[in-house]
MARPA-785571 format. One record per atom (N, C-alpha, C, CB): residue number from 1; residue in one letter; x, y, z negated. Coordinates in steps of 0.001 Angstrom, whole numbers. Atoms other than C-alpha are relative to their C-alpha. Glycine has a CB too. Layout:
N
selum	domi	px	py	pz
NUM	a	X	Y	Z $
...
END
This chain:
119
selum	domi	px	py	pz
1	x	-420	-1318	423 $
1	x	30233	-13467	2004 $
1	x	-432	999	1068 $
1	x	1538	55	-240 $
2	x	682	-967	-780 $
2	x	28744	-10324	3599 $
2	x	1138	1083	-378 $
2	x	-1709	331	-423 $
3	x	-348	-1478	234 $
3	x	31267	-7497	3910 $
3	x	922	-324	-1148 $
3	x	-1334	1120	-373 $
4	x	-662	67	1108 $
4	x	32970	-7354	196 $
4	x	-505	-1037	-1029 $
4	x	20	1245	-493 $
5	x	692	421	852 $
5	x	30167	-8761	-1353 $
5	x	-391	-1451	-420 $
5	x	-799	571	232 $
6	x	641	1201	248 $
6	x	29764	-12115	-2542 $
6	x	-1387	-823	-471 $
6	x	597	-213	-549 $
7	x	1847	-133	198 $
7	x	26071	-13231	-2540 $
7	x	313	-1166	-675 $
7	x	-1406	-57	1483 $
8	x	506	1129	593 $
8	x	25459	-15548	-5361 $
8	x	-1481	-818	-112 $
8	x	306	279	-1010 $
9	x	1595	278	-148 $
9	x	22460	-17887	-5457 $
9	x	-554	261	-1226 $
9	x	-431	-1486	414 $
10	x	819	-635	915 $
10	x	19770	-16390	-7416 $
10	x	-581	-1417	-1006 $
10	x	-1278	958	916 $
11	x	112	1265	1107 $
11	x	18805	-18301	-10332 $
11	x	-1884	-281	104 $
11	x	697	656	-2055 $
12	x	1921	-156	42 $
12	x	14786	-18935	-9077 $
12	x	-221	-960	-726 $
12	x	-1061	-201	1463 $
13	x	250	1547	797 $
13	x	12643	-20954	-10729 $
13	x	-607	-883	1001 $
13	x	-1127	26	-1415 $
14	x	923	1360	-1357 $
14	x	11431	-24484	-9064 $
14	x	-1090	-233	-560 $
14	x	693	-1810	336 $
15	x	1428	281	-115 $
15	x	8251	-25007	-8460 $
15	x	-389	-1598	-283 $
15	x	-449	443	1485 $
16	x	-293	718	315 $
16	x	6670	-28177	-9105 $
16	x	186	-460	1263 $
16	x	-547	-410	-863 $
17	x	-303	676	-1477 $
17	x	6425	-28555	-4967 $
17	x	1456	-441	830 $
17	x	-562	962	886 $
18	x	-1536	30	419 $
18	x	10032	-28220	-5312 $
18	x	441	1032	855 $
18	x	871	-1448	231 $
19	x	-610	-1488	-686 $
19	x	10582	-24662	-3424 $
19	x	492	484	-1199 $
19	x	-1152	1206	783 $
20	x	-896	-1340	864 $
20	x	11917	-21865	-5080 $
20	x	-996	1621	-78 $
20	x	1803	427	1175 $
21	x	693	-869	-373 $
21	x	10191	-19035	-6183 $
21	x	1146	1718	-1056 $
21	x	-1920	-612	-491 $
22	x	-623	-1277	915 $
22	x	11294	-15320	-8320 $
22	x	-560	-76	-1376 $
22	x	-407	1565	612 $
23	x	975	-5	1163 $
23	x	8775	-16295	-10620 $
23	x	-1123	950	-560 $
23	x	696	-67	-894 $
24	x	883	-1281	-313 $
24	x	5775	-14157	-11854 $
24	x	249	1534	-348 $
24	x	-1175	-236	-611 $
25	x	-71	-1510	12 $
25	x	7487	-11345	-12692 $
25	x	5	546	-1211 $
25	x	-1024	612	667 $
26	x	-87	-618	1637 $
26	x	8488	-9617	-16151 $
26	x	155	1137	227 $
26	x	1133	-423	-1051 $
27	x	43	-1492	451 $
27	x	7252	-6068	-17319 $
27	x	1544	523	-640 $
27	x	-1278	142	-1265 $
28	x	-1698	-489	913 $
28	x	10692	-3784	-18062 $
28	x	-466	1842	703 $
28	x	2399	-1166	1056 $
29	x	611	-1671	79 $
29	x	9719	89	-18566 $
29	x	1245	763	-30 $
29	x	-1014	470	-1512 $
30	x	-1122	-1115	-221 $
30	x	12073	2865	-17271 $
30	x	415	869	-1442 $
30	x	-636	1160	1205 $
31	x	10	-1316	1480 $
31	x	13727	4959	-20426 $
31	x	1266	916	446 $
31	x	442	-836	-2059 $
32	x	-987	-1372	-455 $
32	x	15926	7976	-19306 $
32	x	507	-520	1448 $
32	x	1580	362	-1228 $
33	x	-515	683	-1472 $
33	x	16039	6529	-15732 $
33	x	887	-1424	314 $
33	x	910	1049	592 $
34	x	-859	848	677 $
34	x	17499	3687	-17171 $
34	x	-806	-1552	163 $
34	x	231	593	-1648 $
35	x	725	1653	639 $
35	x	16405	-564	-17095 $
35	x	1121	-738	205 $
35	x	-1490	-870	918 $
36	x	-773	1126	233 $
36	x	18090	-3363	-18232 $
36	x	-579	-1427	786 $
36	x	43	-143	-1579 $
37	x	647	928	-645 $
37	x	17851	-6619	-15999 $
37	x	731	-1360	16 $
37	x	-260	490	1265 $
38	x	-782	1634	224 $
38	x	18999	-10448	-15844 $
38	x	-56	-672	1659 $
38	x	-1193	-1313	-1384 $
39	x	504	586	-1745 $
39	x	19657	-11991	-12168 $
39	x	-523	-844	226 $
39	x	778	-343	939 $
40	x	909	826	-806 $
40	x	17524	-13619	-9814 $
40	x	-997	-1	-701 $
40	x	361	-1308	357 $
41	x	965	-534	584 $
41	x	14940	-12318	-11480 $
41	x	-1477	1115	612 $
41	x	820	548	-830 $
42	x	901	-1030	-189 $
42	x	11549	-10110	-10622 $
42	x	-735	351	-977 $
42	x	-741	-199	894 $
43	x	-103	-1036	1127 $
43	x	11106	-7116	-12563 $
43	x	-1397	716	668 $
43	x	1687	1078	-114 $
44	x	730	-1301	-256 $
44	x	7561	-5026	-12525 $
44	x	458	1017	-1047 $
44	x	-1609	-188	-69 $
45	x	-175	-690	602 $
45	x	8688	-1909	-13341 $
45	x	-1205	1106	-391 $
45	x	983	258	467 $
46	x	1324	-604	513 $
46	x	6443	577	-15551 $
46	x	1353	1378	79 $
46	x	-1043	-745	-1873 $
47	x	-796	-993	283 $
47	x	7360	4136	-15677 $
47	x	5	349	-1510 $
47	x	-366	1076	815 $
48	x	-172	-744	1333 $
48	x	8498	6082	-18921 $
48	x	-1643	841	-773 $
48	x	1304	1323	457 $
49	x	1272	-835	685 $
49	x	5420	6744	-21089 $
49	x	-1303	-86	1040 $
49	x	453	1812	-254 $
50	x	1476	189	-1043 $
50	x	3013	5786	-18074 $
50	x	21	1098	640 $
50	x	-1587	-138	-696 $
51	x	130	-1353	-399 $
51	x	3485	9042	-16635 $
51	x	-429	-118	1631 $
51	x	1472	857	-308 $
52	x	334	386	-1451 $
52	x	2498	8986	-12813 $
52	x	766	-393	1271 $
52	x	-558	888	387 $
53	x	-1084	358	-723 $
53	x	5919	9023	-11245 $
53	x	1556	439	-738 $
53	x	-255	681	1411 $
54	x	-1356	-369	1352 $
54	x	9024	8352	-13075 $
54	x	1446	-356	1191 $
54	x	-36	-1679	-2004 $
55	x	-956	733	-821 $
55	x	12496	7747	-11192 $
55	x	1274	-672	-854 $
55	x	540	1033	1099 $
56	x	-762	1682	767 $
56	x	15019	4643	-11698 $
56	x	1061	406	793 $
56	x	-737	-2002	356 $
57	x	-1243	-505	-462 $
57	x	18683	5630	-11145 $
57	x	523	-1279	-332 $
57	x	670	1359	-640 $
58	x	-1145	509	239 $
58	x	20701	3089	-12955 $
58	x	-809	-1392	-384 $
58	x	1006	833	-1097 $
59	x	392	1194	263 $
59	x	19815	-515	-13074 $
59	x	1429	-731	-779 $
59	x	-567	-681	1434 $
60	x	-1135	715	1095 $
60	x	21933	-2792	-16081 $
60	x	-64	-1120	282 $
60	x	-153	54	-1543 $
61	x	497	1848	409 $
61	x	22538	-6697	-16079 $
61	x	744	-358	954 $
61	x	-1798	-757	158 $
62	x	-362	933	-1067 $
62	x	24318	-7649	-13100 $
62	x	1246	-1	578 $
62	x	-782	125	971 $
63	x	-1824	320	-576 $
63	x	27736	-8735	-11661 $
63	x	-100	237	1549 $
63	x	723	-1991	-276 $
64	x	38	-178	-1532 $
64	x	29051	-8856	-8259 $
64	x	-779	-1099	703 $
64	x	1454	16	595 $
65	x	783	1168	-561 $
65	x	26907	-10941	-6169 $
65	x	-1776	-516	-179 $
65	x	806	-1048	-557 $
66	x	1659	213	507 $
66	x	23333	-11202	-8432 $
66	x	-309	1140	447 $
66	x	-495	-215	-1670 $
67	x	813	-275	-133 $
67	x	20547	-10230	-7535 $
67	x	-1516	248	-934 $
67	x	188	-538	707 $
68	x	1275	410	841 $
68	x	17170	-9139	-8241 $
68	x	-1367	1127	576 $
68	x	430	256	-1954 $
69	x	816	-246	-1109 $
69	x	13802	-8151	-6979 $
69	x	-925	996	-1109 $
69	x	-767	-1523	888 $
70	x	657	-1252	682 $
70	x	11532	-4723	-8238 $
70	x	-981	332	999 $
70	x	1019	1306	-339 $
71	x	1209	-727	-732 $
71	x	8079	-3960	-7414 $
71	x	-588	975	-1659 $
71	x	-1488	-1535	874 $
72	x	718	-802	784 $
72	x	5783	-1480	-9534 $
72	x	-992	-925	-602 $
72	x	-575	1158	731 $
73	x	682	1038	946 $
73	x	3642	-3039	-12638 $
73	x	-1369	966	636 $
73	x	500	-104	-2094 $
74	x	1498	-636	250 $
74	x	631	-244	-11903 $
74	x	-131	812	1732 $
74	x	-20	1452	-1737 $
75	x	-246	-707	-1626 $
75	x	-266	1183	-8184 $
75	x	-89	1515	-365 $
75	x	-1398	-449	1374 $
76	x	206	-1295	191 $
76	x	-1131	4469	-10321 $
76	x	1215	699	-311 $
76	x	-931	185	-941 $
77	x	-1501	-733	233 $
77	x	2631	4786	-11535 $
77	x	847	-272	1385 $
77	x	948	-763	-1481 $
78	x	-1179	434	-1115 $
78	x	5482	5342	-8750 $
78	x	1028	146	-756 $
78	x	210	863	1403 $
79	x	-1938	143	797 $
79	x	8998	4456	-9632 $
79	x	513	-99	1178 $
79	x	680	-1597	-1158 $
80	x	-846	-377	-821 $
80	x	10970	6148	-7400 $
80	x	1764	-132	45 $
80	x	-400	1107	-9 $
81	x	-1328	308	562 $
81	x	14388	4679	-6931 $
81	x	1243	906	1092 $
81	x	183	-1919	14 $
82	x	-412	-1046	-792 $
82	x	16759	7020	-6023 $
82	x	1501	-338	241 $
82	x	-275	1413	-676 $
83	x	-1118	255	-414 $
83	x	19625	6699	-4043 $
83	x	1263	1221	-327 $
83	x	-295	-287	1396 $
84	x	-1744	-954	463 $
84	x	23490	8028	-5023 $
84	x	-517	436	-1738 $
84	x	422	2214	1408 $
85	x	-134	-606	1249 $
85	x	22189	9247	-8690 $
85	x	140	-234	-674 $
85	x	-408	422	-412 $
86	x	-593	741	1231 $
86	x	22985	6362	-10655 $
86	x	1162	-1125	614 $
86	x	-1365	-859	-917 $
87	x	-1009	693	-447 $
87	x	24581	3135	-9480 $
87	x	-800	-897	1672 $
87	x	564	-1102	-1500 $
88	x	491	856	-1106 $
88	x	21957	2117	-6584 $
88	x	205	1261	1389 $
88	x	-1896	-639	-382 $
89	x	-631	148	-1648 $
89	x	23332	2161	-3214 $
89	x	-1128	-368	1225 $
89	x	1215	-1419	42 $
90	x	1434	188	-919 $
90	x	20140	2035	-865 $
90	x	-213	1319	550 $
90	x	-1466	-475	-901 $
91	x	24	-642	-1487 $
91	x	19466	3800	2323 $
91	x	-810	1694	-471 $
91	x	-1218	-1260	1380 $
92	x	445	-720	84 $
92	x	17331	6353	1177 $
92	x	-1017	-240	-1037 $
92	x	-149	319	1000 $
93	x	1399	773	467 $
93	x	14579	6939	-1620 $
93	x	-1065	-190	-331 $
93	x	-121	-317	-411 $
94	x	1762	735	-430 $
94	x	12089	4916	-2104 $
94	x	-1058	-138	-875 $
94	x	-19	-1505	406 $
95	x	1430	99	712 $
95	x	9055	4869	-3501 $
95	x	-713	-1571	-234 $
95	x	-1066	894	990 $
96	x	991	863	-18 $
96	x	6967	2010	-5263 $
96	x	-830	350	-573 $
96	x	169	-1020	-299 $
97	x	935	-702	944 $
97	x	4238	3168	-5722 $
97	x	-1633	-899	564 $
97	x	89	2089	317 $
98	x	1133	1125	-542 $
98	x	2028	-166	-4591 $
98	x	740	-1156	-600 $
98	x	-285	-177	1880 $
99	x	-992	1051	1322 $
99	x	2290	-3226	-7022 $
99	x	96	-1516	1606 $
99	x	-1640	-779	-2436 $
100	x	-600	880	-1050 $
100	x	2672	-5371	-3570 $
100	x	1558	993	922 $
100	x	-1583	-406	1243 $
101	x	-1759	-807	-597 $
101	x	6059	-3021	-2335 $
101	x	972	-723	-1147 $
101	x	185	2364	-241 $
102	x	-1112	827	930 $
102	x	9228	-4756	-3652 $
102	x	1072	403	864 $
102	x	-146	-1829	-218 $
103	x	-1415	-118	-108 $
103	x	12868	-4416	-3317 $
103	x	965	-1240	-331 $
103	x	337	1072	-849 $
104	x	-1233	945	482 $
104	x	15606	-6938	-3779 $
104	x	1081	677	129 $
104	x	235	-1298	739 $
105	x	-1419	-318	-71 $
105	x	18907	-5923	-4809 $
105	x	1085	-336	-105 $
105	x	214	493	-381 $
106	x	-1207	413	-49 $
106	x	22420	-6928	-4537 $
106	x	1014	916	-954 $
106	x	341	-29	1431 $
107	x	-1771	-1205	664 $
107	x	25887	-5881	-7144 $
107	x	937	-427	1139 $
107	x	1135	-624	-2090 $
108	x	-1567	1	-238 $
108	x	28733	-4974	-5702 $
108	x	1137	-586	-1020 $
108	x	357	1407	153 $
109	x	-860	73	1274 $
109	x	30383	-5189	-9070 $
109	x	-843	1267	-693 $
109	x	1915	246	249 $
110	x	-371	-1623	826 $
110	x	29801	-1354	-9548 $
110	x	-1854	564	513 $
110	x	1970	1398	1129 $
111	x	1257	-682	41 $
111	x	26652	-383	-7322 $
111	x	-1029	-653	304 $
111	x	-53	987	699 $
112	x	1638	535	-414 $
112	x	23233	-1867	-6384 $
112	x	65	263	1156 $
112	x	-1389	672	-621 $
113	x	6	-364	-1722 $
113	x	22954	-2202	-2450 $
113	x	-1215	-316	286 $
113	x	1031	-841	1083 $
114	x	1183	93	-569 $
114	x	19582	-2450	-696 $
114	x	261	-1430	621 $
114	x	-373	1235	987 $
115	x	82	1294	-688 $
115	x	19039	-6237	672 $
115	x	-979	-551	510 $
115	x	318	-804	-596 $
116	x	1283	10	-391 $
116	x	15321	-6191	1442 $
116	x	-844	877	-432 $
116	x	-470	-994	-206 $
117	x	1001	-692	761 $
117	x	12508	-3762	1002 $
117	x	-1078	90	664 $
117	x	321	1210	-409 $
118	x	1521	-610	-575 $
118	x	8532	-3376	1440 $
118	x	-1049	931	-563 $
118	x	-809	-1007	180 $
119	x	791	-1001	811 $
119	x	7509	-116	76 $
119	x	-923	553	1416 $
119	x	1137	1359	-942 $
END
């Protein structure tokens, strides 16, 4: 336990070497600042309509403890995730706007906390 938060183990998939990985990653497209997500999971996100830079307030899908990991599907779209305006809780924000930058995130219950990032 970290703090309040209870870190559950992420649901990766096994390899056949028998590590653990996030897996390759499922397309999920921003709609009113809005995506729906499933834990232990990695999400390329697309912006709304392809537009060039869209921002991601409120992430859906997750309890206290799951996780889940967000890089950008296109290096030409940024999905800017913005801190305090929906339910994510991260330092300041951030930009992906490179399909190698990623994020992992943590629930509280209520908000999304920052737990790794390489934008």
């Amino acid at each position: 336990m970290i703090g309040n938060i209870d870190i559950k183990q992420p649901q990766y998939v096994t390899t056949s070497g028998g590590g653990s990985s996030w897996g390759s990653g499922e397309d999920v497209t921003i709609a009113g600042g809005v995506i729906s997500v499933e834990a232990g999971k990695w999400y390329k996100v697309e912006t709304q309509g392809g537009v060039a830079s869209d921002d991601l307030d409120t992430i859906n899908g997750l309890s206290a403890g799951e996780q889940v990991m967000l890089s950008a599907v296109n290096d030409a779209h940024t999905v800017v995730l913005k801190n305090g305006t929906g339910n994510l809780n991260i330092k300041v924000d951030t930009s992906l706007d490179d399909t190698v930058d990623r994020m992992i995130l943590i629930s509280d219950g209520t908000n999304l906390v920052e737990a790794s990032s390489r934008p």
